[in-house]
N, CA, C and O atoms as a Tinker XYZ file with bonds, in Angstrom:
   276  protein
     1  N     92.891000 -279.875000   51.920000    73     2
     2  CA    92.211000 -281.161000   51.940000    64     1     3
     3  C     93.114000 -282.203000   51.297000    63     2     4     5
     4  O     93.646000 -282.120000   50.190000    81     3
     5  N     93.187000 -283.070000   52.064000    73     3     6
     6  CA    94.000000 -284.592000   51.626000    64     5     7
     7  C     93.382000 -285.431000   51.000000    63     6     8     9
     8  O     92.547000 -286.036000   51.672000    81     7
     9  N     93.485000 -285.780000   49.704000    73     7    10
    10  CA    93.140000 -287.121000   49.272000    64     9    11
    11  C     93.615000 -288.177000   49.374000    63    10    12    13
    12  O     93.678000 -288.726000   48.274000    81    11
    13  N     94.166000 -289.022000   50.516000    73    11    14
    14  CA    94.977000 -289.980000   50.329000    64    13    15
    15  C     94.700000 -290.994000   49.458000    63    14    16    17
    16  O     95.409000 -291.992000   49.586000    81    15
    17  N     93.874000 -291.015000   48.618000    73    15    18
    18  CA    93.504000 -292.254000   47.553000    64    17    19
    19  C     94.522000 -292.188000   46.506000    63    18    20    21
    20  O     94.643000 -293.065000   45.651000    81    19
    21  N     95.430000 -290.890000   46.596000    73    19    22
    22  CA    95.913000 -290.853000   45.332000    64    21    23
    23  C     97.759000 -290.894000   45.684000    63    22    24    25
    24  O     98.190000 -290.445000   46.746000    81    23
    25  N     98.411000 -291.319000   44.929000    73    23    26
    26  CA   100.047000 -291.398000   45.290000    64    25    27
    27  C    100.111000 -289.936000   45.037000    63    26    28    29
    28  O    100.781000 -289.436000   45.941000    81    27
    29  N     99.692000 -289.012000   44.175000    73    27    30
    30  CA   100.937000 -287.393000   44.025000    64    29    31
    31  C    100.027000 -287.124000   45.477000    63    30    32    33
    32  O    100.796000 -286.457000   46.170000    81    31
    33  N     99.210000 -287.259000   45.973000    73    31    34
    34  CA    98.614000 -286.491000   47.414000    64    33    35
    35  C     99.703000 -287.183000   48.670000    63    34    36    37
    36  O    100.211000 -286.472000   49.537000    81    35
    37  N     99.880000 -288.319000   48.594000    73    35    38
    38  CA   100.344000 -289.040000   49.592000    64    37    39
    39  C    102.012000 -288.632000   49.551000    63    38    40    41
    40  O    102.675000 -288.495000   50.579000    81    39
    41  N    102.417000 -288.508000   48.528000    73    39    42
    42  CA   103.709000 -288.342000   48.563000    64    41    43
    43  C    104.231000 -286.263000   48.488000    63    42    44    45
    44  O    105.338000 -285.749000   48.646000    81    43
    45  N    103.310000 -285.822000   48.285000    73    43    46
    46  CA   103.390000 -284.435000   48.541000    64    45    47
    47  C    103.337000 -284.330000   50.142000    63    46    48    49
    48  O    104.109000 -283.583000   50.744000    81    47
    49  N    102.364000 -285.137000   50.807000    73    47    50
    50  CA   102.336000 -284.827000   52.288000    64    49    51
    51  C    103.561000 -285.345000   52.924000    63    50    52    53
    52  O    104.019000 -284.478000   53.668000    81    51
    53  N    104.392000 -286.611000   52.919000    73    51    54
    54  CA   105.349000 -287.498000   52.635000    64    53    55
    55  C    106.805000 -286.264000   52.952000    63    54    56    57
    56  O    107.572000 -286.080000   53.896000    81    55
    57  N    106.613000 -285.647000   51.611000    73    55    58
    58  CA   107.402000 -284.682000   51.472000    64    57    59
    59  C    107.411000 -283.345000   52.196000    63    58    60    61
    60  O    108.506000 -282.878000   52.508000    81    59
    61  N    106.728000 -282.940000   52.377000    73    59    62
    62  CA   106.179000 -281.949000   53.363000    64    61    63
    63  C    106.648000 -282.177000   54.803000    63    62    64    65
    64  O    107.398000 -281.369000   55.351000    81    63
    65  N    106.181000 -283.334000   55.440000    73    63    66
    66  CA   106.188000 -283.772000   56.617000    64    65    67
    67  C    108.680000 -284.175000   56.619000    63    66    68    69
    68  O    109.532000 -283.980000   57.486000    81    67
    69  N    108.725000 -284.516000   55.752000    73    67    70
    70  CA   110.217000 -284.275000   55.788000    64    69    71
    71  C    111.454000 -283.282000   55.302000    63    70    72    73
    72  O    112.654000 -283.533000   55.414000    81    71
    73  N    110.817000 -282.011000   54.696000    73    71    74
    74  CA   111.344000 -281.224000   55.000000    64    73    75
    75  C    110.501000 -280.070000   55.956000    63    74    76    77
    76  O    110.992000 -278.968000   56.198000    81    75
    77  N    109.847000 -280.279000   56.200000    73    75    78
    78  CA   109.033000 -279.172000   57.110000    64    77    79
    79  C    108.608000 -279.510000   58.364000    63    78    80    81
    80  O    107.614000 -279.079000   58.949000    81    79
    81  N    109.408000 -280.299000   58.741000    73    79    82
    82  CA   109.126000 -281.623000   60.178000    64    81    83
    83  C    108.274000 -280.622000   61.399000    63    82    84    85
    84  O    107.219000 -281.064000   61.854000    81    83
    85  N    108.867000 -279.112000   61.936000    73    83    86
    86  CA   108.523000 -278.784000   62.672000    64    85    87
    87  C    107.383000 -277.658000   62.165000    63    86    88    89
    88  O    106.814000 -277.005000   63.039000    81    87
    89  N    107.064000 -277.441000   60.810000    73    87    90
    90  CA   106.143000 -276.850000   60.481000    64    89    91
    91  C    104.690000 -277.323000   59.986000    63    90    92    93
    92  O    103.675000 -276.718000   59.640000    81    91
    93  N    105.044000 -278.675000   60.109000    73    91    94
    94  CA   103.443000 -279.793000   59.611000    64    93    95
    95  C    103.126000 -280.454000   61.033000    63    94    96    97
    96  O    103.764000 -281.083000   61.876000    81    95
    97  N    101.552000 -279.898000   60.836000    73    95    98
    98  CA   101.059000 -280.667000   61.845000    64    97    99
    99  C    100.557000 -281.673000   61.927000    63    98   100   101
   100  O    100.246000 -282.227000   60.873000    81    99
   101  N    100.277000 -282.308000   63.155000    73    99   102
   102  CA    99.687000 -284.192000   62.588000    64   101   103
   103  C     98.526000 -284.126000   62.546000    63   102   104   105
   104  O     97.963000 -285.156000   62.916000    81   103
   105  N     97.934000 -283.370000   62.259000    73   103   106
   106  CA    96.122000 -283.419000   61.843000    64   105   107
   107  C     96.458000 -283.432000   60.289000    63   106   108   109
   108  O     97.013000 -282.510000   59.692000    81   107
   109  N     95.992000 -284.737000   59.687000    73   107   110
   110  CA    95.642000 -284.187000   58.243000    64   109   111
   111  C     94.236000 -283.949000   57.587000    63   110   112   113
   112  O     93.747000 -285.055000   57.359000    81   111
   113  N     93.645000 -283.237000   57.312000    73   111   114
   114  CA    92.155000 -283.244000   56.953000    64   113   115
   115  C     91.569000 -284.032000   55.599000    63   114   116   117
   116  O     91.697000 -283.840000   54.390000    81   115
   117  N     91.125000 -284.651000   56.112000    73   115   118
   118  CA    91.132000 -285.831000   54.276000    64   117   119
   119  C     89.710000 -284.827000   53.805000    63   118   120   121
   120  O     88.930000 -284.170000   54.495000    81   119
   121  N     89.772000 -284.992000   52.742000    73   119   122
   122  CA    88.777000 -284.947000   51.668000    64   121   123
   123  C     87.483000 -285.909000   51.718000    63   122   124   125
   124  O     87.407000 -287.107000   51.447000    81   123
   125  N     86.291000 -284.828000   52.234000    73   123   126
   126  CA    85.518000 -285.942000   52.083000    64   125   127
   127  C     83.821000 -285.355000   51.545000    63   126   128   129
   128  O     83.625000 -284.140000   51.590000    81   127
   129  N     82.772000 -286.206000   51.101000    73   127   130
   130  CA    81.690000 -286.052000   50.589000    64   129   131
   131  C     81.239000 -284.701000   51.430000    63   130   132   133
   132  O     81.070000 -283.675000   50.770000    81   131
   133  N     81.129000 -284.679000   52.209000    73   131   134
   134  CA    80.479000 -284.406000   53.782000    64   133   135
   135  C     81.091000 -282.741000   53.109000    63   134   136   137
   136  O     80.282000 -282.260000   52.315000    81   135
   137  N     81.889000 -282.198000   53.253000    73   135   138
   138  CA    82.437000 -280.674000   53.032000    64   137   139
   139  C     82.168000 -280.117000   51.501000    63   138   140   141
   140  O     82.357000 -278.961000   51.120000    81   139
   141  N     81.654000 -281.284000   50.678000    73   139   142
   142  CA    80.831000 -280.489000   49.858000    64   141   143
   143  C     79.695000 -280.293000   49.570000    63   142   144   145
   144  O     79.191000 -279.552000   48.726000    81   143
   145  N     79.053000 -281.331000   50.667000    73   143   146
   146  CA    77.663000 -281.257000   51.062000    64   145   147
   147  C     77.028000 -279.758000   52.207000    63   146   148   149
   148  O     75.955000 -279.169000   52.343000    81   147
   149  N     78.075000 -279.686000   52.673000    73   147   150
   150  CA    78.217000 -278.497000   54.242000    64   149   151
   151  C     78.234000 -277.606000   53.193000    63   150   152   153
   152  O     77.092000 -277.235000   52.920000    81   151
   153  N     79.051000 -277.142000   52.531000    73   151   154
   154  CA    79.440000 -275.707000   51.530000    64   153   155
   155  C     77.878000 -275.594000   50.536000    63   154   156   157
   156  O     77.167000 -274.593000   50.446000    81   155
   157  N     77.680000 -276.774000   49.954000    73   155   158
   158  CA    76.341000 -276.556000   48.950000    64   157   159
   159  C     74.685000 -275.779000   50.381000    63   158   160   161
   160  O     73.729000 -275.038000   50.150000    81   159
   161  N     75.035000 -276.297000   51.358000    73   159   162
   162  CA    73.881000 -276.108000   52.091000    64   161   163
   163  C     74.155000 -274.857000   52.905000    63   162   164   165
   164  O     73.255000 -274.303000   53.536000    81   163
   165  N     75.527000 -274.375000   52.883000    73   163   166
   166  CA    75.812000 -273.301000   53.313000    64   165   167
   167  C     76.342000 -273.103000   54.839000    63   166   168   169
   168  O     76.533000 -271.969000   55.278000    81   167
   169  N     76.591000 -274.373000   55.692000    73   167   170
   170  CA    77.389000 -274.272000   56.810000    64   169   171
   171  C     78.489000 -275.063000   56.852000    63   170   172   173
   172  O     78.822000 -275.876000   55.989000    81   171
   173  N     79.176000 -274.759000   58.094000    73   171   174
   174  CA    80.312000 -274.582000   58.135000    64   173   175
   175  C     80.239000 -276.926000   58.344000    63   174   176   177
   176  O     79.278000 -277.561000   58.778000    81   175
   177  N     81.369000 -277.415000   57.928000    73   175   178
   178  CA    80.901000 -278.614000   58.352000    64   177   179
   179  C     81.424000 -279.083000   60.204000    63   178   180   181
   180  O     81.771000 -280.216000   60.536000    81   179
   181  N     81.341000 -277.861000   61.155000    73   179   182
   182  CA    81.126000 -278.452000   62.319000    64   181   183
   183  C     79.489000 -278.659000   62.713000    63   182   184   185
   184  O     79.016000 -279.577000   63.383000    81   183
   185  N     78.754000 -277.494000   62.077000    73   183   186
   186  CA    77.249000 -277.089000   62.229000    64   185   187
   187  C     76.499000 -278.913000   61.395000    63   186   188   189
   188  O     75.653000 -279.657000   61.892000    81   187
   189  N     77.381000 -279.094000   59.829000    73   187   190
   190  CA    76.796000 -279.954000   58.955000    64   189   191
   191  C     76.276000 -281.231000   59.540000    63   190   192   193
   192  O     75.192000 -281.804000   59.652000    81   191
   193  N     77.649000 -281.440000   59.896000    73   191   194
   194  CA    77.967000 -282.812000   60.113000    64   193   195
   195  C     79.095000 -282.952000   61.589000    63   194   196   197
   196  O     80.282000 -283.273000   61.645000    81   195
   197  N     78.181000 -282.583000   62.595000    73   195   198
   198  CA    79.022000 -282.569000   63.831000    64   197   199
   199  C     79.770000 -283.934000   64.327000    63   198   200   201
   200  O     80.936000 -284.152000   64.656000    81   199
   201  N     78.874000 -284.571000   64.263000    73   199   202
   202  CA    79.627000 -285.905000   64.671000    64   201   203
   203  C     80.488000 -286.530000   63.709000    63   202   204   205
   204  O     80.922000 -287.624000   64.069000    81   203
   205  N     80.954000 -286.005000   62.249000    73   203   206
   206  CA    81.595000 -286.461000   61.597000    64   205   207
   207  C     82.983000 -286.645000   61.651000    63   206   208   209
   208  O     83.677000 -285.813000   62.235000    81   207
   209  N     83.409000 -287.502000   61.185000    73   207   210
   210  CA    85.638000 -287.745000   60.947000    64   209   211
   211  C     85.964000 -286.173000   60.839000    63   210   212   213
   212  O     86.581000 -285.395000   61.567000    81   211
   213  N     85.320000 -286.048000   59.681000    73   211   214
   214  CA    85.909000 -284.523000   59.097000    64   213   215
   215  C     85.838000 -283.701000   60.303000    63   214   216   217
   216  O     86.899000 -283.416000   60.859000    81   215
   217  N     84.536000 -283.207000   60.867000    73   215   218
   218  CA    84.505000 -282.253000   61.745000    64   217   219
   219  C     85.236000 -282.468000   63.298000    63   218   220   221
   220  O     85.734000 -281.524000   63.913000    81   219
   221  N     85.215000 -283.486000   63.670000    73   219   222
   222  CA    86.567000 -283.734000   64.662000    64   221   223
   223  C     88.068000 -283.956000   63.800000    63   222   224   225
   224  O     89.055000 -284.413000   64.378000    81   223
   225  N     88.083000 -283.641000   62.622000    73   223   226
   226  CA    89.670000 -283.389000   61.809000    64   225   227
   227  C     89.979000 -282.103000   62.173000    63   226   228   229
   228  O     91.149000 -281.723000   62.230000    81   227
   229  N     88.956000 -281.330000   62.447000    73   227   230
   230  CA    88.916000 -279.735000   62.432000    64   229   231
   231  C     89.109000 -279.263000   63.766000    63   230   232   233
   232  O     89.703000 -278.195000   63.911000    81   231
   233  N     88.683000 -279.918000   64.800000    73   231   234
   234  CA    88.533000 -279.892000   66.167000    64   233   235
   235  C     89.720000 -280.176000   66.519000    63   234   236   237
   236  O     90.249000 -279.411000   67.325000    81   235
   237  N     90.409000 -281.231000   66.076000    73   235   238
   238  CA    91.668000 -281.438000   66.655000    64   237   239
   239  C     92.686000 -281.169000   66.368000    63   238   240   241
   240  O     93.708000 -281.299000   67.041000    81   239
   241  N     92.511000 -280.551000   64.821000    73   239   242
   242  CA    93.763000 -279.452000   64.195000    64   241   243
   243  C     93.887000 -278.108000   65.030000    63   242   244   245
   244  O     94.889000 -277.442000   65.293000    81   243
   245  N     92.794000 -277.952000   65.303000    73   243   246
   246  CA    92.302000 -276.727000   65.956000    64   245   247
   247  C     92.839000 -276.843000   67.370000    63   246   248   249
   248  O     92.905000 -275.735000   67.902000    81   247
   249  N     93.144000 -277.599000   67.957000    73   247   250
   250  CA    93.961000 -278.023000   69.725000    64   249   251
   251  C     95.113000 -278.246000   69.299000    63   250   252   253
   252  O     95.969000 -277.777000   70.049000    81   251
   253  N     95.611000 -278.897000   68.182000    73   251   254
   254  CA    96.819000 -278.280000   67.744000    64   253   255
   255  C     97.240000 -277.098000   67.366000    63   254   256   257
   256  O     98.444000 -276.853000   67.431000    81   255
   257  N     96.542000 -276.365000   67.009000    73   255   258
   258  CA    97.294000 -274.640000   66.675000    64   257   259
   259  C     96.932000 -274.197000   68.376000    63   258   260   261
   260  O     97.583000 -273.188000   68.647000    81   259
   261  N     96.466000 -274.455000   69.034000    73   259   262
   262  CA    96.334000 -273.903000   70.047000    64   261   263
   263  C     96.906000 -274.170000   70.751000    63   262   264   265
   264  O     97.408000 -273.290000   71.451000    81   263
   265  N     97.216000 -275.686000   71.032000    73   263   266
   266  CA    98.472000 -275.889000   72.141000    64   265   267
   267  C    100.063000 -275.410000   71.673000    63   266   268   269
   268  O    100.922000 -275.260000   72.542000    81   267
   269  N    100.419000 -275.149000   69.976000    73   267   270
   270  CA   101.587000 -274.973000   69.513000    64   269   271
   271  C    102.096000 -273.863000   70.065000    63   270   272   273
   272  O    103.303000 -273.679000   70.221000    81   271
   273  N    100.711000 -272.633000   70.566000    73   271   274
   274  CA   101.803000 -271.407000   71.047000    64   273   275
   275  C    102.283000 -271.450000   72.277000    63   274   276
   276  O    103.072000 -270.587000   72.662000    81   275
């Protein structure tokens, strides 16, 4: 989970994304209310909060590992 609110989050990904160019993918999953609301209630947050940012963060990371092979 990404916090981009914060510079050591932004610049760890920063860093990541330039030495690991072909090993980071461009989905980043931010950090949000919503996935600790899903975990306290006990589902997954596609079930939680389907129409949410987060849960299409997941959806489309997810078509990225899938188209990568």
């Amino acid at each position: 989970m990404h916090n981009e609110r914060t510079i050591h989050a932004r610049e760890v990904l920063s860093t990541l994304k330039k030495y690991f160019v072909d090993l980071v993918f461009d989905t980043v999953i931010k950090e949000t209310v919503k996935f600790k609301e899903s975990s306290v209630g006990g589902y997954s947050i596609l079930k939680y909060a389907t129409s949410s940012d987060a849960a299409e963060s997941y959806r489309k990371l997810a078509r990225e590992v899938i188209e990568s092979d």
